[in-house]
C-alpha positions, 0 to 999 in steps of 0.5 A: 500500500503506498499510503498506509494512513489512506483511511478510504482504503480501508472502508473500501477493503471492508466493504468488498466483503460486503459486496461477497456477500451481496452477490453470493461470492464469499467462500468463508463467511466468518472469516470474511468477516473478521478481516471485515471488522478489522477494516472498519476500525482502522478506516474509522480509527484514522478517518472519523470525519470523511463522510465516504468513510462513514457510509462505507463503513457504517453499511458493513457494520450494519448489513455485514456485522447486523449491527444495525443501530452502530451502522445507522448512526455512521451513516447518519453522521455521513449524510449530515456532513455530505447531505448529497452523498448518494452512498450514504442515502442507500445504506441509510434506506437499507438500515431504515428497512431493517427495522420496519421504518418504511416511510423513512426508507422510501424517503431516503432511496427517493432522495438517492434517485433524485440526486443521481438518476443515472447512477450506474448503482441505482440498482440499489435503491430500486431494490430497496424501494421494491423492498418497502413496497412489498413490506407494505403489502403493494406487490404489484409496485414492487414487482415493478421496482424489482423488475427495474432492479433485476434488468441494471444488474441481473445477477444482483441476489437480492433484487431476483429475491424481492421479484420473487418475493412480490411475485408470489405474494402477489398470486404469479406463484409459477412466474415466483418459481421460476425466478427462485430457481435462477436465484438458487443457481446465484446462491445455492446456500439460500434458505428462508431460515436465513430471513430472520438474520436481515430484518427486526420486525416479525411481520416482516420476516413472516411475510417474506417467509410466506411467500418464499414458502408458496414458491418453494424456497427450501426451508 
């Protein structure tokens, strides 16, 4: 490394495992993160006050380490140095929808698409918002979110599982099942057990597990 002191370095190292994990790439899940959380400290220990270094960091702590409240309050300091800071508005929807606060994740991934409309990332945030509207009960708005998410970035996991997901709430049960089907060539390891590690309010996980339970994900 040719500055070793370069505190955006590390949060980035740290969230390329958080990308292993979003796209089903991580071949040792705990030592992964390990090698995570040994990133974050030192980006933060050398950098507190880069708003870059804090999104980055504060969504691996968050949707890596699910420790969702520490990840939150990085991401709200980034978001209050650098109000335009498009990272940070995705990762703080993302928290946001973890704890069942859907207005306040709309909120955010609307002001993320409105400060960047061609972001080569905007994936996320449609996934998100497809995500919230389907918490809400309003699958065929999801769907749609999802479906614009899935053709930005088709190998994205979790924007083939929340098409599924709408698809199949939304009575598409055959469409949901082949939708899982290609996500289980994504991520063979996927089970609904693995819902419950993402989201805090139990309407939210039963709903999620219903509708993966109707197109067949295995338990």
């Amino acid at each position: 490394m040719i500055d070793p002191e370069f505190a955006a370095v590390y949060a980035l190292g740290a969230y390329s495992y958080l990308q292993r994990k979003f796209f089903g790439w991580r071949s040792d899940a705990a030592q992964e993160c390990v090698e995570a959380r040994r990133l974050v400290m030192r980006a933060i220990e050398l950098d507190k006050d880069d708003p870059t270094v804090l999104a980055r960091t504060g969504q691996v702590i968050s949707e890596l380490l699910g420790e969702v409240e520490e990840g939150a309050a990085l991401l709200s300091r980034a978001i209050n140095l650098d109000p335009n800071l498009v990272i940070a508005r995705y990762s703080r929807g993302g928290e946001h929808l973890m704890l069942g606060e859907l207005d306040a994740a709309l909120e955010q991934y609307e002001i993320a698409v409105r400060l960047s409309p061609l972001d080569p990332l905007i994936f996320f945030a449609q996934t998100g918002i497809a995500y919230a509207h389907f918490m809400a009960g309003r699958y065929d708005d999801g769907s749609s979110w999802a479906r614009s998410a899935v053709l930005q970035r088709p190998n994205y996991v979790n924007a083939q599982f929340i098409l599924a997901a709408c698809l199949s709430m939304s009575g598409r049960v055959e469409e949901a099942r082949v939708v899982f089907a290609r996500l289980l060539q994504l991520k063979p390891v996927l089970r609904i057990s693995r819902i419950k590690t993402r989201f805090r309010r139990a309407e939210d996980i039963e709903r999620l597990s219903q509708a993966c339970r109707m197109a067949g994900l295995p338990e």
